[in-house]
N, CA, C and O of each residue as an XYZ file, in Angstrom:
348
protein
N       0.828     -1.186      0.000
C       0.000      0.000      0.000
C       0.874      1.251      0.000
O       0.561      2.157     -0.773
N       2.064      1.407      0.883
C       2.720      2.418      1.008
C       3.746      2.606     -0.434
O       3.976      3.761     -0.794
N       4.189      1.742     -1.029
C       4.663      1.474     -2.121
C       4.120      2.018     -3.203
O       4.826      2.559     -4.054
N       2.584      1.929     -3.318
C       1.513      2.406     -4.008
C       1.651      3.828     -3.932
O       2.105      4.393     -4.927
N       1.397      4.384     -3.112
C       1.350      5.968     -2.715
C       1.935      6.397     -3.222
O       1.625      7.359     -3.923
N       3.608      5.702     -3.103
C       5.009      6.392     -3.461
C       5.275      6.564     -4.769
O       6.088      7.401     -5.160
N       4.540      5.701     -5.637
C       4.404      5.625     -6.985
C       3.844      6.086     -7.502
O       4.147      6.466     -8.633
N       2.906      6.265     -7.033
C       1.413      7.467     -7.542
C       1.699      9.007     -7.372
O       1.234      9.990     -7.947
N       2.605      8.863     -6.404
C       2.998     10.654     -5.768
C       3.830     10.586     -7.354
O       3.371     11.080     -8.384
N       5.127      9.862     -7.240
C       5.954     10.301     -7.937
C       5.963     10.773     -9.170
O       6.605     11.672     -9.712
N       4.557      9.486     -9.798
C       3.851      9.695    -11.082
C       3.609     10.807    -11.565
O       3.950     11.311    -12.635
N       2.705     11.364    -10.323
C       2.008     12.939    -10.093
C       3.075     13.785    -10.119
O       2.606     14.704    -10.790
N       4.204     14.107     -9.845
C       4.957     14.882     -9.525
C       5.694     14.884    -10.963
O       6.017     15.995    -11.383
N       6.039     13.594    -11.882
C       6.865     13.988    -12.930
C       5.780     14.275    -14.161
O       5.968     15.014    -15.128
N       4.671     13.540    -13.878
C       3.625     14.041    -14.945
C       2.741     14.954    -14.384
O       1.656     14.446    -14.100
N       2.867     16.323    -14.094
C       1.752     17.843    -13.613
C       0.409     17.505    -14.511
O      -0.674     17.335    -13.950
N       0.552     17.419    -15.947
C      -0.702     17.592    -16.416
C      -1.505     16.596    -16.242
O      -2.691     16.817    -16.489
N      -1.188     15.484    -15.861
C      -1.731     14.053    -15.306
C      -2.786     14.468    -14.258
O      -3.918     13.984    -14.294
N      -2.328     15.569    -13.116
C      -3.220     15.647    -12.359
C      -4.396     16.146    -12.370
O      -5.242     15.750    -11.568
N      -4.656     17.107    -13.286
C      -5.558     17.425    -13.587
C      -6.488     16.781    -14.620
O      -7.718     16.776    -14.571
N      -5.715     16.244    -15.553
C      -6.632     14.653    -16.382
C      -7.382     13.872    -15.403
O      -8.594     13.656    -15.416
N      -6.491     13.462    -14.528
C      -7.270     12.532    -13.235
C      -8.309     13.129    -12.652
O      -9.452     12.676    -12.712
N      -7.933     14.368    -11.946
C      -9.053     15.013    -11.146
C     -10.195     15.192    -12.187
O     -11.243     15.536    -11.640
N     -10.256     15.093    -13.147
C     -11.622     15.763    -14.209
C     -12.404     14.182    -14.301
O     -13.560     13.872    -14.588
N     -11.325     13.452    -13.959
C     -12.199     11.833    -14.807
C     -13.197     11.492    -13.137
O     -13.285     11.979    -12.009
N     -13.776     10.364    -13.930
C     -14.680      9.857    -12.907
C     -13.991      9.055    -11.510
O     -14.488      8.849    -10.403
N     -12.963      8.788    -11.935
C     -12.172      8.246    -10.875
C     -11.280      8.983    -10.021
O     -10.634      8.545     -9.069
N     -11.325     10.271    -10.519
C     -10.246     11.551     -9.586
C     -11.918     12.011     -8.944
O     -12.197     11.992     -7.745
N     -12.739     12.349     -9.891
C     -13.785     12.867     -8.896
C     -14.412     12.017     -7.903
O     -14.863     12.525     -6.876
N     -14.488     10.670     -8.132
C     -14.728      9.745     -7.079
C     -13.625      9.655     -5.643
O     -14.010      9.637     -4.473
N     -12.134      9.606     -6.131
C     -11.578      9.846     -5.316
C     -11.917     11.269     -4.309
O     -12.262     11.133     -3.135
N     -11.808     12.217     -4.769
C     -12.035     12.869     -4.135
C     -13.407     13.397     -2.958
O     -13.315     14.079     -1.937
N     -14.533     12.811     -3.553
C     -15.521     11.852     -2.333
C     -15.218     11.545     -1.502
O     -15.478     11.988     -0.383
N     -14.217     10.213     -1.969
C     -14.282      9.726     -0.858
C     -13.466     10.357      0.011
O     -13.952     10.512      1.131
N     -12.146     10.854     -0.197
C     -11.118     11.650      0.941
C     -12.209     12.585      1.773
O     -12.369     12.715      2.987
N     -12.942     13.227      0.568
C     -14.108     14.591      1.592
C     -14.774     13.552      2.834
O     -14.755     13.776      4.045
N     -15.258     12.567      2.251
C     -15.810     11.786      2.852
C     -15.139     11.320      4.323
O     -15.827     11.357      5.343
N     -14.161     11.012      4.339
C     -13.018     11.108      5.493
C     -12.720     11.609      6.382
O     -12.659     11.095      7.499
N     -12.388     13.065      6.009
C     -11.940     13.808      6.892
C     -12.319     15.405      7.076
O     -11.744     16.291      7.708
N     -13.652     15.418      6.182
C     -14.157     16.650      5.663
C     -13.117     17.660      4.850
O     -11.913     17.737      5.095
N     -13.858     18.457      3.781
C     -13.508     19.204      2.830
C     -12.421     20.171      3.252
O     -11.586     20.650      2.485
N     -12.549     20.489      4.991
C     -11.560     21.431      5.541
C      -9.989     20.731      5.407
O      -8.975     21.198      4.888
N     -10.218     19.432      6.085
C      -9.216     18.504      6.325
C      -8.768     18.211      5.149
O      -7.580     17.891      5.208
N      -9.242     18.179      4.005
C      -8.575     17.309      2.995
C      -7.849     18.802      1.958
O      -6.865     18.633      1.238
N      -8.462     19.987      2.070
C      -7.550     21.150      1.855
C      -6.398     21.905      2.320
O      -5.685     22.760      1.796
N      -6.426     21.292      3.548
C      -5.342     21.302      4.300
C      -4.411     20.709      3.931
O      -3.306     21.217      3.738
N      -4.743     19.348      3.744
C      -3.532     18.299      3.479
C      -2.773     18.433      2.329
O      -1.544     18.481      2.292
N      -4.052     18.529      0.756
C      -3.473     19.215     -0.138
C      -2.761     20.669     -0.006
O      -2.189     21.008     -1.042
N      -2.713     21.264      0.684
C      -2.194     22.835      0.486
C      -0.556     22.058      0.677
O       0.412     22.080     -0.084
N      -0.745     21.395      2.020
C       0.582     21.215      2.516
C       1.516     20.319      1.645
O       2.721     20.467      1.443
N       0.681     19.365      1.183
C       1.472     18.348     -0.114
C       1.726     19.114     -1.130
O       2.480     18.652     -1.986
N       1.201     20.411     -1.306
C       1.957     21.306     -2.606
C       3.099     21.861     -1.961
O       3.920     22.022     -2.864
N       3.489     22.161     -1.104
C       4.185     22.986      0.223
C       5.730     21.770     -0.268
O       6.880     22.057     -0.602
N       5.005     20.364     -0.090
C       6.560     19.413      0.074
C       5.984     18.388      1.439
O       6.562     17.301      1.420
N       5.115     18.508      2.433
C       4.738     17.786      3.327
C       3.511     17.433      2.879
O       2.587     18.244      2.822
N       3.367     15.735      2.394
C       2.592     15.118      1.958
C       1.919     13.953      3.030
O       1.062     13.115      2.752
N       2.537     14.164      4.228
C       2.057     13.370      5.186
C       0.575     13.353      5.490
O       0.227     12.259      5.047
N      -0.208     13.786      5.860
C      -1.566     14.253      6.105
C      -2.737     13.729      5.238
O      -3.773     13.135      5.537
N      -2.100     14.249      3.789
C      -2.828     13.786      3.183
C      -2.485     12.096      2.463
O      -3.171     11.509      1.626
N      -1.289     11.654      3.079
C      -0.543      9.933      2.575
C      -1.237      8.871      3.551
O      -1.398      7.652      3.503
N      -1.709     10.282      4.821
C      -2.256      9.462      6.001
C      -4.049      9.238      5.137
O      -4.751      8.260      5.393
N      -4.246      9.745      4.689
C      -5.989      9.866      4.015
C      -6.164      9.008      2.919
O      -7.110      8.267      2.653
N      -4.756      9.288      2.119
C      -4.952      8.036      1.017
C      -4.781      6.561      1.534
O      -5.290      5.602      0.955
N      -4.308      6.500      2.244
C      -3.375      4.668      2.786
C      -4.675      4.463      3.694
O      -4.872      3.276      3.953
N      -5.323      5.083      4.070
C      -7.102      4.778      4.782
C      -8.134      4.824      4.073
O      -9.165      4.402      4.598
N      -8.189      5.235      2.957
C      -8.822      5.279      1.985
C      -8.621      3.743      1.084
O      -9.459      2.942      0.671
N      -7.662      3.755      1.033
C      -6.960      2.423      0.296
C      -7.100      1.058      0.841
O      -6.914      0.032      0.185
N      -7.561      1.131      2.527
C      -7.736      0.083      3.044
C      -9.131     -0.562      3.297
O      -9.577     -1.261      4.206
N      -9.700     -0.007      2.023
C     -11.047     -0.441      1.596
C     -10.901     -0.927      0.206
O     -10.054     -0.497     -0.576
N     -11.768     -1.843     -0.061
C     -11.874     -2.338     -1.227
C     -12.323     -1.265     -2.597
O     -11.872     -1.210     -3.741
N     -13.121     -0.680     -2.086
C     -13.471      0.397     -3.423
C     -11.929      1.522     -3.540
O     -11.317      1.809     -4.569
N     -11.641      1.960     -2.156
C     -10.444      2.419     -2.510
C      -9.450      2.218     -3.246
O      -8.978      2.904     -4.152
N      -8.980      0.713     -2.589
C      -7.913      0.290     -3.581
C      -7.878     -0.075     -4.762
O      -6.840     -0.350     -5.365
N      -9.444     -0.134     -5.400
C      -9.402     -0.259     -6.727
C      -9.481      0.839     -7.372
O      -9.123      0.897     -8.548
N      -9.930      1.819     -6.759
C      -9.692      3.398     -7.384
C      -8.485      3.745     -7.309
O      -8.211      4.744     -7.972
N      -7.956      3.446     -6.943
C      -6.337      4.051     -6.801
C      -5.789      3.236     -8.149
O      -5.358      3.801     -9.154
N      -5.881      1.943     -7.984
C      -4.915      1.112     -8.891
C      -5.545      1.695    -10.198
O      -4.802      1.991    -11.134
N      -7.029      1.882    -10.291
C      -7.355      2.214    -11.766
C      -6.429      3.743    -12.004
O      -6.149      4.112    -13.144
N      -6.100      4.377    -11.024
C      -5.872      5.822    -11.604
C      -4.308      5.599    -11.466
O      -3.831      6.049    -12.508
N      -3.471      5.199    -10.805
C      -2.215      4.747    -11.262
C      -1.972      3.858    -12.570
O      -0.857      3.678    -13.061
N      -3.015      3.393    -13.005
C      -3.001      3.374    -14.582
C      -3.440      3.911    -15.647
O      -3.383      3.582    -16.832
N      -3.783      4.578    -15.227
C      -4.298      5.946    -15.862
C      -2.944      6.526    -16.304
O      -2.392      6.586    -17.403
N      -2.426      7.134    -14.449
C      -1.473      7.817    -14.786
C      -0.583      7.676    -15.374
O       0.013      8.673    -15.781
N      -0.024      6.133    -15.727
C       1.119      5.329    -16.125
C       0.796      5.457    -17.522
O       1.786      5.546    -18.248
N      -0.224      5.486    -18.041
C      -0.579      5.871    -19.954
C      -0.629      6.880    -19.872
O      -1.629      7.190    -20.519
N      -0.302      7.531    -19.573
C       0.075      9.286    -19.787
C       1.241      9.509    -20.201
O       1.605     10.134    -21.197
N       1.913      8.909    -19.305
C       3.819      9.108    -19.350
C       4.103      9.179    -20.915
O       5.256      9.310    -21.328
C-alpha cells in the first residue's frame, strides 16, 4: 500500500498535467468523495495545500485509509493506470 502511494505521488509529480486529467475523470472525482468523505472538505484542503508545500504526510495518512477499503484500492490502482498511460 505504502509502495503504491510512493508511486502514484511520484507519477504525479513527474507528470503535472496528469493531475488534472485525473481530477476531471470519474475516478479523480470519485476519489475525491471519498477523501471529503473522510476527513471533511476542511481537512482534505489542508492536506493538499501542505502536499503542494513538500509535506505530503496528512494527506498519505488519508490516502493509505482510503486504500484500506476495497473500493479504494481499486480506485487508486485504476488511476495509477491511468497515470502510467500518460507518461
Amino acid at each position: 500500500m505504502d509502495n503504491t502511494f510512493r508511486q502514484l505521488s511520484q507519477m504525479l509529480k513527474t507528470n503535472p498535467g496528469a493531475v488534472d486529467a485525473i481530477l476531471r475523470s470519474q475516478d479523480g472525482k470519485r476519489l475525491m468523495e471519498m477523501m471529503d468523505r473522510q476527513g471533511g472538505r476542511d481537512r482534505l484542503q489542508k492536506a493538499a495545500a501542505s502536499a503542494a508545500k513538500g509535506d505530503a504526510a496528512e494527506l498519505g495518512n488519508m490516502v493509505r485509509a482510503m486504500m484500506a477499503t476495497t473500493e479504494g484500492s481499486q480506485l487508486v490502482a485504476r488511476i495509477q493506470k491511468a497515470v502510467e498511460g500518460r507518461k
